[in-house]
LOVEX-712629 format. One record per residue (C-alpha): residue number from 1; residue in one letter; z, x, y. Coordinates in pm, 1 decimal. Example, Ala and Ser with C-alpha at 12.3 -4.5 7.8 and 13.67 -1.06 7.14 Angstrom:
REM residues 2
REC  pos  code        up      east     north
REC    1     a     780.0    1230.0    -450.0
REC    2     s     714.0    1367.0    -106.0
This chain:
REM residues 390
REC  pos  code        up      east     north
REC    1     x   11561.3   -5747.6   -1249.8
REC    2     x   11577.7   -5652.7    -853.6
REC    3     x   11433.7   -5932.5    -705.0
REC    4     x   11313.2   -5869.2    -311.9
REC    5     x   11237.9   -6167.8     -71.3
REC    6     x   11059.8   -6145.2     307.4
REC    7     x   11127.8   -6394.4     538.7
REC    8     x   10775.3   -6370.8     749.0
REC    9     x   10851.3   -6633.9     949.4
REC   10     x   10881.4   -6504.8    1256.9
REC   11     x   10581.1   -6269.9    1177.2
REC   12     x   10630.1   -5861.4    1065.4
REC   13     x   10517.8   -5535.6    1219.5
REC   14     x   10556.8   -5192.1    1029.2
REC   15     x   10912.8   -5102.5    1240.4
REC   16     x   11037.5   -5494.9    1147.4
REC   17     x   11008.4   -5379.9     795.9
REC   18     x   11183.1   -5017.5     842.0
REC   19     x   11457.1   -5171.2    1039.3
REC   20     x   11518.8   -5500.0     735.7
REC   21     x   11507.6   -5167.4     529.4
REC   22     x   11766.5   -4985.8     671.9
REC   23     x   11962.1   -5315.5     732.4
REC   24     x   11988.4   -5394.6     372.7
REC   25     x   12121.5   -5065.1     308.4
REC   26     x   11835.9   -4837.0     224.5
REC   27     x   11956.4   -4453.0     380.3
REC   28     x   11753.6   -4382.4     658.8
REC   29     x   11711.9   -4010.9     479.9
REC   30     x   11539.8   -4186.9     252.3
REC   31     x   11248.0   -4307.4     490.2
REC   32     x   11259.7   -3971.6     666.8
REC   33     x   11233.0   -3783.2     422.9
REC   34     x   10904.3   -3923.5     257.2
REC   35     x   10745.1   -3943.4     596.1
REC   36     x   10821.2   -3539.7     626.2
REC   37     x   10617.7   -3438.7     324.7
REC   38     x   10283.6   -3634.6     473.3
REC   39     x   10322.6   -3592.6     853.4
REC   40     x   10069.8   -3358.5    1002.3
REC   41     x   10323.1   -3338.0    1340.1
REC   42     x   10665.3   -3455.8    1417.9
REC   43     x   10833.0   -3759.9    1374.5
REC   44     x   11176.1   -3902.9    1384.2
REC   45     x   11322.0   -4231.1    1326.9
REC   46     x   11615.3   -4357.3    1515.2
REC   47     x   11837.5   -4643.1    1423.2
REC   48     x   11979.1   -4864.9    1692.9
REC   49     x   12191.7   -5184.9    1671.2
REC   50     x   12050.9   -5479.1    1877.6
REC   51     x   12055.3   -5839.5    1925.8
REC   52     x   11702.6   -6022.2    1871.9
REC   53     x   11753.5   -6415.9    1979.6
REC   54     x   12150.9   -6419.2    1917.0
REC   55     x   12120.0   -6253.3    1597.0
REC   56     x   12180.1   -5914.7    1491.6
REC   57     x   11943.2   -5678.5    1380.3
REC   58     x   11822.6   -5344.0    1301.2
REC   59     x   11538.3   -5156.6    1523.5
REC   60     x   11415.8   -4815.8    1409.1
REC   61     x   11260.3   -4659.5    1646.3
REC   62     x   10953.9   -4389.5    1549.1
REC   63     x   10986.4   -4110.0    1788.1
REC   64     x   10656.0   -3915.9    1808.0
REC   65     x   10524.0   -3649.3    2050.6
REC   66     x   10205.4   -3751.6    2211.7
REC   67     x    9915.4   -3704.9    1958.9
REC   68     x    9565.9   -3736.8    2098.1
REC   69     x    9410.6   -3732.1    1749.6
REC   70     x    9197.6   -4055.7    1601.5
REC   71     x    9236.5   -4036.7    1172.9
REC   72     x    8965.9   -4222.1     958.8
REC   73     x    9074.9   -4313.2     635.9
REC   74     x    8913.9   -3996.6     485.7
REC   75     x    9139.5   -3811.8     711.4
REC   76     x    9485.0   -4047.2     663.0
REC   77     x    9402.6   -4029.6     273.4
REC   78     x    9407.7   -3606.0     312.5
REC   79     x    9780.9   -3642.9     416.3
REC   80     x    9909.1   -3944.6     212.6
REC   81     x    9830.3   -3708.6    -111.6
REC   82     x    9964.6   -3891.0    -438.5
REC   83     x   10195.1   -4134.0    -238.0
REC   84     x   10008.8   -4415.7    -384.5
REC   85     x   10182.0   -4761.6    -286.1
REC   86     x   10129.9   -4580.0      86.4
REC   87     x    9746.6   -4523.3      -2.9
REC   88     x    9710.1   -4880.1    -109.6
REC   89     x    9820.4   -4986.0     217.8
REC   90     x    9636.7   -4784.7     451.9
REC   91     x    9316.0   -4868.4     207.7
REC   92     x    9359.6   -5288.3     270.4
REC   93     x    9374.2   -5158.1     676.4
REC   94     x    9082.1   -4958.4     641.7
REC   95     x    8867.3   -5232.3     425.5
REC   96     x    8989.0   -5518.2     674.4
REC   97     x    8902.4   -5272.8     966.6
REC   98     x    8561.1   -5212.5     817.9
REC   99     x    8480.6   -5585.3     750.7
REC  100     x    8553.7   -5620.1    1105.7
REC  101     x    8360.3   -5357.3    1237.0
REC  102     x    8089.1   -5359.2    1013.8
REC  103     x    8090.4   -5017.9     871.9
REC  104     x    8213.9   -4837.3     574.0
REC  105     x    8608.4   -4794.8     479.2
REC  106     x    8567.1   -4373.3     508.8
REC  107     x    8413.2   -4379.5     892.0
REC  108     x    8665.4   -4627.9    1025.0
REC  109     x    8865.2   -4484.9    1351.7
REC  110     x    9201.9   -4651.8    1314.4
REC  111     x    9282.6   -4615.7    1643.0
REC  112     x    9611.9   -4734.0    1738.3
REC  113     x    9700.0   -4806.2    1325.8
REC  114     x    9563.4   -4479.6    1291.5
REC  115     x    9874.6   -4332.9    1519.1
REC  116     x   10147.4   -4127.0    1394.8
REC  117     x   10393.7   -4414.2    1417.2
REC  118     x   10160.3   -4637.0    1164.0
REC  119     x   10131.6   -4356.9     889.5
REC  120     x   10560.5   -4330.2     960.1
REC  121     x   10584.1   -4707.5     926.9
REC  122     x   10377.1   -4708.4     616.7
REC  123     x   10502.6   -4422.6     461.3
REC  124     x   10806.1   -4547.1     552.9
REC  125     x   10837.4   -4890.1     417.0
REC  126     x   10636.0   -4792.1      98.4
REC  127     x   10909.1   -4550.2      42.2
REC  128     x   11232.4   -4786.5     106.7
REC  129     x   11079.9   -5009.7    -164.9
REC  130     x   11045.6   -4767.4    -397.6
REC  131     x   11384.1   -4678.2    -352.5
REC  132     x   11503.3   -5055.9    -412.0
REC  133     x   11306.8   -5081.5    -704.1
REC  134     x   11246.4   -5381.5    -737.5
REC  135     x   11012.3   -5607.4   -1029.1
REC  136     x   10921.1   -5890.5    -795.1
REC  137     x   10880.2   -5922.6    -433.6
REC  138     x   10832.0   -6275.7    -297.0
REC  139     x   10721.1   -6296.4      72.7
REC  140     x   10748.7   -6655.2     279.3
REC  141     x   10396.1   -6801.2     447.1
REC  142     x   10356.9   -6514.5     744.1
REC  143     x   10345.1   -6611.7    1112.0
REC  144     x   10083.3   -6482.8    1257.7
REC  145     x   10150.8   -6607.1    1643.3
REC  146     x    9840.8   -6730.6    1903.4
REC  147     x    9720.2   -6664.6    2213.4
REC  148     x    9536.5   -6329.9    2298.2
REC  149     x    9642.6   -5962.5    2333.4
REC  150     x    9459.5   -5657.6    2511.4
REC  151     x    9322.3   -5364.2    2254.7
REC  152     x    9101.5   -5079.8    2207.0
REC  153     x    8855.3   -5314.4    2198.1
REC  154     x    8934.4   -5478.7    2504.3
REC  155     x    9057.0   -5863.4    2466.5
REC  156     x    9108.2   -6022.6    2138.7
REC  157     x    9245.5   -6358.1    1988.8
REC  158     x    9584.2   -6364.2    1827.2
REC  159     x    9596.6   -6321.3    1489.8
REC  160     x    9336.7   -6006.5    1560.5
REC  161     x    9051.5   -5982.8    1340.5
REC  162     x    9166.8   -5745.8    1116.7
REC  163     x    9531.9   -5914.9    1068.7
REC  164     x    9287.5   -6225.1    1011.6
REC  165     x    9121.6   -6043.1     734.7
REC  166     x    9396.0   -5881.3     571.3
REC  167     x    9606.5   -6268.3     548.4
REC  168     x    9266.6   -6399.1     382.5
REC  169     x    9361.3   -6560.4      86.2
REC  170     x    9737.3   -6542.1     146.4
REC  171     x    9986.8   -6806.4     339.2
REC  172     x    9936.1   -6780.4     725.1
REC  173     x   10027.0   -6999.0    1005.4
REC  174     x   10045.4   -6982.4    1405.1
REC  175     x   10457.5   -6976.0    1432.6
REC  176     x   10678.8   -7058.7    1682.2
REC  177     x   10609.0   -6865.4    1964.7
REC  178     x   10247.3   -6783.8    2148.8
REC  179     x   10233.8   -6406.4    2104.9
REC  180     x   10117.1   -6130.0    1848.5
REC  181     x   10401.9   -6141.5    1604.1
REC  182     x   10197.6   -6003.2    1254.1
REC  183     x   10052.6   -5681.1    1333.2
REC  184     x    9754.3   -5480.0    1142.3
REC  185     x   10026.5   -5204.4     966.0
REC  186     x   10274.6   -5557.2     884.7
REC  187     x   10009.7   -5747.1     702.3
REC  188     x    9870.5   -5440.6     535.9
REC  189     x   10276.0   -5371.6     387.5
REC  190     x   10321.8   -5745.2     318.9
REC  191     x   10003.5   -5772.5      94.3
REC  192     x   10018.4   -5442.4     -34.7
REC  193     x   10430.1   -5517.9    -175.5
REC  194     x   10394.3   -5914.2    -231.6
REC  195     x   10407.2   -5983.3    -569.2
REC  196     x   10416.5   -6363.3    -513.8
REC  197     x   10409.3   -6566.8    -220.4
REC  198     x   10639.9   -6883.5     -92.6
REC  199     x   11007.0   -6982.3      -6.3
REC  200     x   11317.5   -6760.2    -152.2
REC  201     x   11294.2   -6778.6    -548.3
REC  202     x   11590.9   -6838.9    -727.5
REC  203     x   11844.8   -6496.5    -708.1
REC  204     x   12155.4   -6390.5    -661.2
REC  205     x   12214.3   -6235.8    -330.9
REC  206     x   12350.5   -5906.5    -270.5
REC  207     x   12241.4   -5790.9      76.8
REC  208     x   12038.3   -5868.3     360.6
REC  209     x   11831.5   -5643.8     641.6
REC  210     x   11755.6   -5798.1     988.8
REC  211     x   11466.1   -5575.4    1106.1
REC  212     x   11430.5   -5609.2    1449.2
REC  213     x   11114.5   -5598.6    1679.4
REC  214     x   11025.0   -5421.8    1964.3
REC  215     x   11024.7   -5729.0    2205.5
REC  216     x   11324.0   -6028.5    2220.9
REC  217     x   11123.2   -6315.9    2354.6
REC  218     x   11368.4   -6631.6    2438.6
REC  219     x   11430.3   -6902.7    2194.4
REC  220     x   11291.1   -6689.2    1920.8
REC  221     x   11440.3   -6416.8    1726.4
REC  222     x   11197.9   -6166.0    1671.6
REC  223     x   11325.8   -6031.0    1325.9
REC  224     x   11199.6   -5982.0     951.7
REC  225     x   11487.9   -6073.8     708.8
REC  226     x   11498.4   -5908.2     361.0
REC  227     x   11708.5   -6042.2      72.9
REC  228     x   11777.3   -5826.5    -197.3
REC  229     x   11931.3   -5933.5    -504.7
REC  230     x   11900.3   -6016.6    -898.1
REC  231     x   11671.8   -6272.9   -1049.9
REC  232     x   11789.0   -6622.1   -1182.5
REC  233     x   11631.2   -6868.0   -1386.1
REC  234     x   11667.5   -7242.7   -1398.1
REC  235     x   11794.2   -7353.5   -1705.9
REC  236     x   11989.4   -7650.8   -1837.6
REC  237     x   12315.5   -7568.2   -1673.2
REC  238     x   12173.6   -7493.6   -1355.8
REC  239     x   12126.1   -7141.2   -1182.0
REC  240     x   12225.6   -6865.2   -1350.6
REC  241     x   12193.5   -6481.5   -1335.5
REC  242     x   11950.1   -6295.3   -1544.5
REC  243     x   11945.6   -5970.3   -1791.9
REC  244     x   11952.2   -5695.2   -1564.8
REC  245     x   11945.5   -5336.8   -1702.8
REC  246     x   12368.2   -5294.7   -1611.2
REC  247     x   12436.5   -5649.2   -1625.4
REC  248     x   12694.2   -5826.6   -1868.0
REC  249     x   12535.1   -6026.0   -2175.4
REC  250     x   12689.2   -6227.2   -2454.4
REC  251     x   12564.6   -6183.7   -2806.9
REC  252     x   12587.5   -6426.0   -3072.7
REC  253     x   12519.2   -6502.5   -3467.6
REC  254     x   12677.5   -6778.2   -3681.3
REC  255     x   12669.8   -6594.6   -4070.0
REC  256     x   12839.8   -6753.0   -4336.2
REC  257     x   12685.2   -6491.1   -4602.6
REC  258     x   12857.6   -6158.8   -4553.2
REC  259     x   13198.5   -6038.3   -4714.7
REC  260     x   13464.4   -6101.0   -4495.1
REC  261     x   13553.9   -5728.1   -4585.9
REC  262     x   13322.9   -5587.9   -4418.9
REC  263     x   13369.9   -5764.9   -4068.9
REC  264     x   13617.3   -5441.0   -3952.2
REC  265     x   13364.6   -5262.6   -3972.6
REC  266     x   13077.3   -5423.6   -3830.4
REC  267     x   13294.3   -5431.3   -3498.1
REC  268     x   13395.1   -5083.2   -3537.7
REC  269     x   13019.2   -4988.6   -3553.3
REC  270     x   12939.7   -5218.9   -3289.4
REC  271     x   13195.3   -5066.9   -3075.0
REC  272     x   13111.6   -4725.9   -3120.5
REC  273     x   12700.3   -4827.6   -3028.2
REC  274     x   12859.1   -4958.3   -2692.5
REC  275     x   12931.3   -5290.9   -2685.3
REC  276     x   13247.4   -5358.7   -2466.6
REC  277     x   13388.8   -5570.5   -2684.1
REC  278     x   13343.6   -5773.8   -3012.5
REC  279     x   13505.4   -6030.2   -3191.4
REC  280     x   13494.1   -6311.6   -3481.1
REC  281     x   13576.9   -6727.2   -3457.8
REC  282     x   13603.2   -6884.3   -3775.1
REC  283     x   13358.5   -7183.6   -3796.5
REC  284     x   13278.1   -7463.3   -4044.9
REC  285     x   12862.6   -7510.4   -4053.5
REC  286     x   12688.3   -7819.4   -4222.7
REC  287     x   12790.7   -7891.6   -4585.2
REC  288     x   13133.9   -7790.5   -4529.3
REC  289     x   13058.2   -7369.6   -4568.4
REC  290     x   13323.4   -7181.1   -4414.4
REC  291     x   13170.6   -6849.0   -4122.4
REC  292     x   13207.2   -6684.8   -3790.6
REC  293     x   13116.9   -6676.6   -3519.1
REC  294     x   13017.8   -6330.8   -3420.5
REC  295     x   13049.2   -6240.5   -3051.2
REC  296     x   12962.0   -5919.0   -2879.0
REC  297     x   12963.5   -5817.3   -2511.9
REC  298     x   12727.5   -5511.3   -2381.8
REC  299     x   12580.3   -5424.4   -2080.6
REC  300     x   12216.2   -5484.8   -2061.6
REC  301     x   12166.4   -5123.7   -2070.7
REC  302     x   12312.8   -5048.2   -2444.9
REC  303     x   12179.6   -5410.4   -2537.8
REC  304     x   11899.0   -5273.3   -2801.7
REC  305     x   12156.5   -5030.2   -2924.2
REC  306     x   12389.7   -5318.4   -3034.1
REC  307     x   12102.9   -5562.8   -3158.8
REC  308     x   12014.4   -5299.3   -3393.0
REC  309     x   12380.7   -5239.7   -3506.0
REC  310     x   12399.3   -5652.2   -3544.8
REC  311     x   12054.2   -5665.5   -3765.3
REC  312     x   12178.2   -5351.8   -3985.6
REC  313     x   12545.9   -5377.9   -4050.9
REC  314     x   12563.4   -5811.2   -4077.2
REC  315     x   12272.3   -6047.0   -4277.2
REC  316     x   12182.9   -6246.6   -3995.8
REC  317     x   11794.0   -6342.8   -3895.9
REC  318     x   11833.6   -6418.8   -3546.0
REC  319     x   12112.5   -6393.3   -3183.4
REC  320     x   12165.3   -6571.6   -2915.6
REC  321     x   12205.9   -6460.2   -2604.9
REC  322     x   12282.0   -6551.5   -2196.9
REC  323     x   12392.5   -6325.8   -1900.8
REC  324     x   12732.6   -6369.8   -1794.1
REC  325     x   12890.3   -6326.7   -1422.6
REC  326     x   13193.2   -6103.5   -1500.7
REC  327     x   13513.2   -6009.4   -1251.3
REC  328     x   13658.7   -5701.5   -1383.0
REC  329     x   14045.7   -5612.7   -1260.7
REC  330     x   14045.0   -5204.7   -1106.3
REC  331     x   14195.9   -5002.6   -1426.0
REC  332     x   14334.6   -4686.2   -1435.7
REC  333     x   14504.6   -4514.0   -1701.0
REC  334     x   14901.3   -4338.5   -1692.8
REC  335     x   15094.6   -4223.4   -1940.3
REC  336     x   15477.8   -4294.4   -2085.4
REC  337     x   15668.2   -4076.1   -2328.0
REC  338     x   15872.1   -4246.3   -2629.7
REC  339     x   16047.7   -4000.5   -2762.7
REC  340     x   15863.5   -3686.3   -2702.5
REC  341     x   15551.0   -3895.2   -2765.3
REC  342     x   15243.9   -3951.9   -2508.4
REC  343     x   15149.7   -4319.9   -2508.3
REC  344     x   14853.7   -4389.8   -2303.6
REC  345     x   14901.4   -4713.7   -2015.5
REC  346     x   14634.6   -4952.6   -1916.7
REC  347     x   14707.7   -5065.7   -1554.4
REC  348     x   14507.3   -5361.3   -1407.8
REC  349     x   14490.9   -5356.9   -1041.2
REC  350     x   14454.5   -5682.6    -864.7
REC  351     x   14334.9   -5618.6    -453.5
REC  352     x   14505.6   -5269.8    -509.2
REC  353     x   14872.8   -5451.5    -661.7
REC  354     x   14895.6   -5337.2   -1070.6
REC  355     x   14935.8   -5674.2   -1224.3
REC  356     x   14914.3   -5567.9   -1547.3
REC  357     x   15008.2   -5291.2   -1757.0
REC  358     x   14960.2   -5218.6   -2133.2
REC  359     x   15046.1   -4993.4   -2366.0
REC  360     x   14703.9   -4821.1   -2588.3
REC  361     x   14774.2   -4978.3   -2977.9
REC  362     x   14624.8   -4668.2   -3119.5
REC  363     x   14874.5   -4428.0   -2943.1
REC  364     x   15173.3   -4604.9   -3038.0
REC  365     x   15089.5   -4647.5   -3377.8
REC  366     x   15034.7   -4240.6   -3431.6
REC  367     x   15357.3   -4229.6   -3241.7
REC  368     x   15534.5   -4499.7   -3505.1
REC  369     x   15379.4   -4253.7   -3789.0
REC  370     x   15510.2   -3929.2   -3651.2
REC  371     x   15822.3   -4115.3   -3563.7
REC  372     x   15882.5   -4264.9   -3883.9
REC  373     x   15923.4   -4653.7   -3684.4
REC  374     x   15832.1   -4983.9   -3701.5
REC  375     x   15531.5   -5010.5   -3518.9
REC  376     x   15675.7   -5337.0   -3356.7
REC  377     x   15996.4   -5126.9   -3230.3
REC  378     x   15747.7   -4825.9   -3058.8
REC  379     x   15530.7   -5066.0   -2903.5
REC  380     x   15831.9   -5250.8   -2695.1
REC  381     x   15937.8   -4940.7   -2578.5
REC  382     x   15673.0   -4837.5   -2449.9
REC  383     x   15582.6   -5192.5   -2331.1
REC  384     x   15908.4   -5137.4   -2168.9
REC  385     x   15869.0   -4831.6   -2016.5
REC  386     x   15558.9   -4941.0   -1862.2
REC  387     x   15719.5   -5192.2   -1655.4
REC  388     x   15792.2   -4923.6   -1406.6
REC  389     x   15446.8   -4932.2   -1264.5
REC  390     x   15433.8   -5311.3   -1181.4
């Protein structure tokens, strides 16, 4: 399973989030092109490499043309259509602003959250999630800054009232620095994606966004981080890596039951329903009966295909089974010719150097038949003859 993580602790802001999106590797077509089908006048984001605090970081900028237009939600909901994780967002801003405000959800004025920039931001973000697809998203206690900042409104403590009421309930705390550093379209997107709250779970890491704010304040980087990875579990041995729908997974089954005929055929059959490989290890169980150990790799994706294949073709009740970290060599496949005979070539490539190369057992044993050879004799020829590519 994807497993997302937002480090909040120097606060977010809708463009914080684009920018740890784009950081981490989501296509900036992506975002633009959700926030096209929903934006009632132009917009254009604009990725720019900075520094925030010694660190660096991704800003996107939201380029708008001056809009002089204040939405209500009725009027934001009009152009979000179907985009639902969106709607959900700009829904918690409207609620919070209403609570504030004292009025109902469908007459709020967002005013500045109401700009084109928010509806890009939130648009935005919902759709770089989407795109990373990801089962669990964990966000850290949010910082929320102090001190006071000028509004619509006029003056107004830091966190503002509605960033107050959309953090109710959730994780919150002042931070490190006395400014605004959670805004009313960042809280919304953090409460709206969280799926849990607290310090990084347990997951594999396989890249990080730096979203980057607007200001760079000293002694304080002003970023969101996102780690995106796979989930792991804490088990007896320590971390380790769970199923994922492409990852590696070991199958197993002790059976000490089945005709020892019939094992070809099993891993034949298991082959052919995808595993990647399959083999037996002869075992002695309690009471001195002779078995095997059945073992089958498959990716997680053809994993019910090859349970089924187990349950059907051997008698056992019941597998085991763990996710595996695999490092697979770069293969490509060549050819030889032993005597007027294509033999298919296995070469293993080790940083781009072929460290390996092996003749395909099938093809040299139709060649030994056509040939009229020991198998033995066409196989170190063309073992041979595929020296020439290490």
């Amino acid at each position: 399973m994807t497993s997302l993580w937002i480090d909040a602790s120097s606060g977010a802001s809708g463009d914080m989030l684009l920018g740890a999106l784009v950081g981490a590797g989501v296509p900036v077509e992506v975002l633009q092109s959700a926030i096209d089908k929903v934006a009632p006048e132009p917009i254009t984001l604009r990725v720019e490499e900075v520094r925030r605090g010694g660190l660096a970081a991704t800003r996107v900028h939201v380029d708008v043309a001056e809009s002089h237009h204040h939405r209500t939600w009725r009027d934001v909901r009009a152009l979000l259509g179907d985009n639902a994780l969106a709607l959900a967002a700009f829904e918690r801003l409207a609620v919070a602003e209403a609570a504030v405000h004292g009025t109902t959800p469908d007459e709020v004025h967002f005013h500045e959250v109401g700009a084109l920039d928010a509806i890009a931001d939130v648009v935005g973000v919902c759709a770089g999630f989407a795109h990373l697809g990801a089962t669990e998203v964990t966000v850290s206690p949010v910082a929320v800054g102090s001190g006071t900042i000028q509004s619509a409104h006029g003056t107004l403590p830091v966190p503002p009232p509605a960033v107050a009421e959309l953090l109710r309930g959730v994780p919150s705390y002042a931070g490190p620095v006395a400014m605004e550093t959670c805004t009313p379209t960042g809280a919304a997107l953090l409460t709206t994606l969280a799926t849990a709250w607290g310090p990084q779970p347990a997951m594999t890491v396989e890249a990080i966004g730096v979203g980057a704010g607007g200001r760079d304040p000293d002694g304080h980087a002003n970023v969101v981080r996102l780690f995106v990875g796979v989930v792991s579990r804490l088990g007896p041995g320590g971390p380790h890596t769970s199923t994922t729908e492409d990852g590696p997974l070991l199958l197993e089954c002790n059976v000490d039951d089945l005709d020892p005929r019939v094992w070809p055929a099993v891993i034949a059959a298991l082959l052919e329903a995808g595993a990647s490989d399959a083999w037996l290890t002869p075992i002695l169980m309690k009471k001195g009966r002779p078995a095997h150990t059945l073992s089958v790799l498959v990716d997680g994706a053809r994993a019910d295909d090859v349970r089924a294949t187990i349950f059907r073709q051997t008698s056992t009740i019941g597998l085991r089974e763990q996710p595996l970290t695999k490092h697979a060599l770069e293969r490509e496949m060549v050819s030889v010719e032993v005597a007027g005979h294509t033999v298919a070539v296995k070469l293993a490539r080790h940083h781009g150097t072929v460290v390996n190369a092996q003749p395909e057992y099938d093809d040299v044993v139709r060649a030994a038949s056509d040939l009229h050879r020991p198998v033995a004799d066409v196989l170190a020829e063309a073992a041979s003859l595929a020296r020439k590519f290490l």
